[in-house]
Residue, then its C-alpha position, 0 to 999 in steps of 0.5 A: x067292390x072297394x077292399x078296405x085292410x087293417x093291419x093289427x088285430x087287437x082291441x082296436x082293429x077288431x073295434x073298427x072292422x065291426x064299426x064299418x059294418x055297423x055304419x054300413x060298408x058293403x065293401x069287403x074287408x080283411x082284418x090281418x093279425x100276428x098272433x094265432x088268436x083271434x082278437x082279445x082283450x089285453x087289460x084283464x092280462x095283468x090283473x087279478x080278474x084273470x089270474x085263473x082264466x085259461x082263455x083270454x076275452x076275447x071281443x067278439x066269437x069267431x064266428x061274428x067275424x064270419x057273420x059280419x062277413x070280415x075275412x079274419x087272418x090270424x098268425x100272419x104277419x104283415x111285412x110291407x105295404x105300397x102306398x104307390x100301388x096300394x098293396x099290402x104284402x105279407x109274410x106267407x107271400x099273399x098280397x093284398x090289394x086295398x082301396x083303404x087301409x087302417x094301421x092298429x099295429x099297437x105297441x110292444x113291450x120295451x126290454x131291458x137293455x142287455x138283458x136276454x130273453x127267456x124263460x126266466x126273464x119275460x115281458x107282458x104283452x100277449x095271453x102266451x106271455x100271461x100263461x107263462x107268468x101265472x104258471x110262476x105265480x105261486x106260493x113259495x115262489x118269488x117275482x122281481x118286477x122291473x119297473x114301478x108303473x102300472x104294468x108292474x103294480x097290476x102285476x104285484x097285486x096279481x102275483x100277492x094274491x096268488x101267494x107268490x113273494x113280490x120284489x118292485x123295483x123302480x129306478x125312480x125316487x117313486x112308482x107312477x112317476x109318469x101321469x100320477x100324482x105322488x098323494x095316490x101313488x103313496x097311498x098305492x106304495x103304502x097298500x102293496x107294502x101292507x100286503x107285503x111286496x117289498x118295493x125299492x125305488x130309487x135303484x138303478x140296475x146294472x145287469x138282469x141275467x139267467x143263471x141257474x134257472x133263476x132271473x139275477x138282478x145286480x142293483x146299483x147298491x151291489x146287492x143281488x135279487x135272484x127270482x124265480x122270474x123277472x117281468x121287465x114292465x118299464x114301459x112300451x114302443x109303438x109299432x112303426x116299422x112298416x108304417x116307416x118302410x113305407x116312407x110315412x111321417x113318424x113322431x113318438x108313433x105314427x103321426x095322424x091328424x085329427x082325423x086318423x089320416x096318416x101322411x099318405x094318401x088313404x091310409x090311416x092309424x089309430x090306438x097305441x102305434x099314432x099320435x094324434x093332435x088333441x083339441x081339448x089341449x090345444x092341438x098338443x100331440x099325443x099318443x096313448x096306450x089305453x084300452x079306452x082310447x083304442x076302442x074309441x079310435x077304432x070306430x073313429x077310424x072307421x067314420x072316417x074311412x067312409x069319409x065322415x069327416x069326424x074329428x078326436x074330440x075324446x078327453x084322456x081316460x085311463x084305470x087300473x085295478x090293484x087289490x080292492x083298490x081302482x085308480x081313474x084318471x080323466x085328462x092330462x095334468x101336465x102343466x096343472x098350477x092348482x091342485x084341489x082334493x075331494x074327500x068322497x069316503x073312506x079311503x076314496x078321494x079325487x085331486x083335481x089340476x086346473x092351470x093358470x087360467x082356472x081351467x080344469x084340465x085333469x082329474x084323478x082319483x083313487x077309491x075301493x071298488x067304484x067309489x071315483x066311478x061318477x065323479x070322474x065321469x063328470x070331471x071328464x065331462x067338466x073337462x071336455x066342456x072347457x070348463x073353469x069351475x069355482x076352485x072351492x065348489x071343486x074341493x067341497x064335497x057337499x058340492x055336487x059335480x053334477x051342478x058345476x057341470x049344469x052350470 
């Protein structure tokens, strides 16, 4: 009976143990994962939607996994595997023979350089790590926040409406320098500001250090910020250490082809940990850290572990809630010539890049509630279609999308 093995039991590999069953792999399957708990899901770790819960999301109950006849290993790390002879060795000194193996070894959070680790000083990545950030969001407390990307801001709005006081600070001229156009990242800085986070961009660090129970960061300026605690959120690392000890290529993650195969031979990535080749761009190598994106390769993976032969075909999605206030972004506007704006209501608008060509590759839009919801979804549809739009249909909101896209 063939044994297929995920290494990584997040959101992705859980996402693609279910798909086997579903597309009906009889074999035997074995899901291994570092963390004590069962899989859960990480977006709700940094935003307000959480900010009581005591257990996290989990994707499914402990006994589907049973149900599904998925042998689940938790609080296990994978050390090693051998391509050579197929065989995955992990920490407790199991070995695991594999016919298939899928690598969703996600991404970790980067730290601060010098900086130590501790209770003052923490990074978000896991429900350990949420707990211990809730427990110091309170009222009369104060939270520096490193970094000004979405992470850090989630973590803002969090933390205000939990009455805690809220530093941002960012060492480049704006927050969501990366992927975010500066009309909805103002609009953004202009809200948290309104709720009173005091955010400084443009602010290099020199040193983040503990001393006497409190986190001291030294700014560039000379002046000194002391917190109660400090989240270091300047971005993440893909996981690539046992994909690199086994010899496979490596580039910005785990390098895959359009399938999710990897360099060696029955052995396959997906979610945060590969980079894959895009055909809506060209075949231009990404990796992603999306929510989406991780349940989406995760049943890929999974097709084509059964030899289904389907290639990415995804568009780029990524959102982020702040306050009453949701950010979508459908694609990528590197390389945009043209951008358009479309007024949807109060307070609710998406731009939209198109290239040299008139081709819209990106939309991104920002609004309270689900107010960017459709739209974005059809500029997605737009996008995958290849589609070159009429500019001025695009920016006129008497114009439905809906009718661009029929034509």
């Amino acid at each position: 009976m063939a044994h297929f093995v995920i290494l990584g039991a997040g959101e992705c590999g859980a996402r693609a143990a279910f798909a086997l069953r579903e597309k009906g792999f009889a074999g035997e399957i074995t899901l291994v994962g570092a963390e004590p708990l069962h899989p859960y899901e990480r977006p709700p770790l940094s935003k307000a939607s959480a900010a009581d819960a005591g257990d996290p999301k989990f994707i499914a109950a402990a006994e589907k996994y049973a149900e599904s006849a998925i042998r689940l290993l938790t609080g296990i790390e994978a050390r090693d595997f051998d391509p050579a002879s197929r065989t995955v060795m992990l920490a407790d000194g199991t070995t695991l023979s594999y016919d298939k193996l899928l690598l969703t070894t996600g991404a970790a959070a980067r730290s601060f350089p010098g900086a130590p680790e501790g209770p003052h000083i923490r990074s978000l990545r896991t429900h350990d790590d949420a707990a211990a950030l809730r427990e110091a969001m309170k009222p009369g407390r104060h939270i520096a926040i490193i970094g000004g990307g979405f992470i850090g801001l989630e973590l803002a709005a969090t933390a205000r409406l939990l009455g805690a006081d809220v530093t941002v600070i960012e060492g480049l001229e704006r927050v969501l320098k990366r992927g975010v156009p500066e009309e909805i990242a103002h609009l953004l800085t202009e809200r948290h500001r309104a709720e009173g986070v005091d955010i400084r961009c443009g602010v290099s660090i020199e040193t983040l250090t503990e001393e006497g129970g409190k986190a001291v960061v030294k700014l560039s300026t000379g002046e000194v910020v002391e917190a109660d605690l400090a989240l270091v959120g300047i971005g993440a690392r893909p996981n690539v250490d046992i994909a690199e000890r086994a010899g496979l290529a490596i580039e910005n993650g785990i390098a895959v082809d359009t399938y999710l195969r990897t360099s060696a031979p029955d052995v396959f990535a997906a979610g945060d940990c590969c980079s894959f080749p895009l055909p809506v761009y060209g075949g231009r190598r990404v990796r992603l850290e999306s929510w989406r994106n991780a349940q989406e390769q995760g049943t890929l993976a999974a097709a084509n572990m059964l030899g289904l032969g389907e290639p990415v075909s995804s568009v780029p999605w990524f959102w982020s809630d702040q306050y009453d206030m949701t950010l979508q972004i459908a694609g990528l506007a590197e390389g945009a010539a043209l951008h358009l704006r479309r007024d949807l209501g109060p307070d609710a608008f998406i731009l939209f890049h198109l290239d040299a060509d008139r081709r819209l590759i990106a939309a991104s839009g920002i609004g309270p509630g689900n107010a960017v919801a459709r739209d974005i979804r059809l500029a997605e549809m737009l996008i995958a279609a290849g589609a070159h739009p009429d500019p001025a249909a695009l920016a006129a909101s008497n114009i439905k999308l809906k009718s661009l896209l029929a034509a």
